[in-house]
C-alpha positions, 0 to 999 in steps of 0.5 A: 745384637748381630753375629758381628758384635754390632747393635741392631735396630728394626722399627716398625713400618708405622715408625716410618711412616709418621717420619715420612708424613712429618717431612712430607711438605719440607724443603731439605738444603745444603749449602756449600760456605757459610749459610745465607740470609733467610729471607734469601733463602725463602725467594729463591724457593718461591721463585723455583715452585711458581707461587708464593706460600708460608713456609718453614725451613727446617733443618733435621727433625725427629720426635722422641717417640721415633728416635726412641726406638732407636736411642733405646738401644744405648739406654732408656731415652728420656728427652730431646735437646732444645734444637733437636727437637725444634729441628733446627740441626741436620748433622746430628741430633742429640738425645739425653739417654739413661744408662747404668755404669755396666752399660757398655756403649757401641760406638755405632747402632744399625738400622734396618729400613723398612725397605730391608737396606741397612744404614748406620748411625754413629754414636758419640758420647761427649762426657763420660763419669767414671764409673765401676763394673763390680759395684755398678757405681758411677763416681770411681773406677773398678781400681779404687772401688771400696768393694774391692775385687775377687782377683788376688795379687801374689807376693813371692819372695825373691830367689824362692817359688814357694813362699807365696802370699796372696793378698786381696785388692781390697786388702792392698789399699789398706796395705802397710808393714804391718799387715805385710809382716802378719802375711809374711811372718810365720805364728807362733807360740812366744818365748818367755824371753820376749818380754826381756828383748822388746818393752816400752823404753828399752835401748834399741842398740843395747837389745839387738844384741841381747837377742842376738846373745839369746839365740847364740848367734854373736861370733863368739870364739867357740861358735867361730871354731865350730863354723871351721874358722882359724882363729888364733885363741879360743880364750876369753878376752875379758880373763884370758883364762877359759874358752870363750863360749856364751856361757861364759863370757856373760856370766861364768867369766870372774869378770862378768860375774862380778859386773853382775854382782855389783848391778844386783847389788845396786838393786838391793838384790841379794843373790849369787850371780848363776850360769847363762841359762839360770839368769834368763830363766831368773829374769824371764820369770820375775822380771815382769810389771811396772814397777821402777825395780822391774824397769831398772833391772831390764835395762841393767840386764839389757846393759850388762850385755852389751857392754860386755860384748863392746868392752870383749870387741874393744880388746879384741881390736886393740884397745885399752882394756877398762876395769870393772867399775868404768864399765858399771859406770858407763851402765849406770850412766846410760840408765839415768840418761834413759830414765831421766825425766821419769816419775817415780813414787819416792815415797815408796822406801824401796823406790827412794833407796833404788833412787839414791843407789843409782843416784836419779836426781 
């Protein structure tokens, strides 16, 4: 390799000299249009040199040992073509070589001449695979390499430097939400709501708001206040008689507290109905497993929540207020809706007197 990035060859003088004596006795011509008739070609030379004689027009001729020294500078020679090496061509010769796919391939060699001029020998390669520099494979590209690659890509969030993500080439091709939510998302120890707010079968619609409900962040009237907005009561749409606050409208209201009762009382609970934080901490504990009483009283949790914050926006808009049992039943009936088509051990008592309450077919 020259100071210029160039390829650079020297063969020895005996390389020269074989190539010399190999063309000692032969005619070299050009012809100018298409090529004549052999037989044209072999009078014309008889005629110049005084006397007939058998001779063999040649065009281009080179043996692999000395095209070697030459062709090793790509990669390791292996075998001529059939016309190279029946020099029968004289604009190139063509050499099958073994490279590896780190190989980088200059598109010239020069060649040092015994004499010490320089002549260069352009390279040309007609078909290339694909091939990658990290695994030193042919067959892909670096891009689609199952190795992957040392160099990260960076996710920032928009409008803020600091939340970064790094995530690795190798990690992107197998990217998906999730995996983006695990980089994204901050770990922590779980809540003993969660499993209230996120279970097999619940009603999407119906558990945004108990999480919303959960974190305190409805609009509710006395949040409203705190933000510093004018409103023009504070009181609770569903009894008109105390502040609307969390705490209240869910299960401190006469009207909450007696939809609650009926929904436990259809569960064959018998309890009195508690403050907001007394409730999720009940249903938080003993709301866990399987079991169709399990599964009804978190969908009726769920229910009673979000029926009450749409019957509170339903009065807060204009419409017509409804009594307690039209919102049971508007609960009732999305349950079995829900639950309709589901199997259940009827022979066991409780689950066949919970199926009767709540009228499964």
């Amino acid at each position: 390799m020259s100071g210029e990035g160039s390829c650079v060859v020297k063969p020895p003088k005996q390389v020269f000299d074989e190539g010399i004596s190999d063309w000692k006795y032969a005619f070299v011509g050009q012809f100018i249009g298409s090529i004549p008739a052999f037989g044209s070609i072999q009078k014309v030379i008889s005629q110049l040199w005084g006397k007939s004689i058998p001779i063999k027009v040649s065009i281009a001729g080179q043996n692999l040992v000395r095209l070697s020294y030459i062709a090793s500078v790509v990669g390791k020679p292996l075998h001529m073509d059939a016309i190279t090496a029946a020099r029968e061509r004289l604009k190139y010769t063509r050499v099958f070589i073994e490279i590896s796919a780190r190989s980088q391939i200059q598109d010239h060699i020069d060649v040092i001449l015994s004499d010490g001029t320089v002549t260069r020998i352009r390279v040309s390669i007609p078909w290339m695979p694909s091939s990658c520099v990290d695994c030193g494979c042919f067959g892909h590209s670096m891009k689609l390499c199952p190795q992957g690659k040392i160099t990260e890509q960076v996710w920032r969030a928009k409008g803020s430097a600091k939340d970064v993500v790094q995530i690795s080439s190798a990690s992107l091709r197998l990217l998906s939400t999730r995996n983006i939510w695990d980089k994204l998302h901050t770990s922590a120890p779980k809540v003993a709501w969660h499993h209230l707010v996120w279970y097999p079968g619940r009603i999407h619609k119906h558990n945004i708001i108990v999480w919303m409900a959960i974190l305190n962040r409805l609009p509710i009237r006395d949040r409203l206040l705190r933000m510093g907005m004018a409103i023009e009561s504070n009181r609770c749409l569903l009894c008109g008689n105390e502040a609307e606050s969390r705490d209240h409208l869910f299960f401190e209201c006469r009207f909450a507290n007696d939809l609650w009762g009926s929904i436990l009382e259809l569960c064959c609970i018998s309890r009195v109905a508690g403050r907001w934080d007394g409730e999720l901490a009940w249903a938080s504990l003993m709301l866990k497993g399987k079991s169709l009483i399990v599964r009804l009283l978190k969908l009726a949790w769920s229910g009673h929540v979000y029926n009450l914050w749409n019957e509170r926006n339903n009065r807060l808009y204009g419409s017509d207020a409804r009594s307690n049992d039209a919102v049971l039943e508007d609960i009732k009936e999305t349950i079995r809706f829900r639950l309709e088509g589901k199997c259940f051990n009827r022979a066991d008592p409780s689950n066949n007197a919970l199926c009767v309450k709540w009228v499964f077919v």
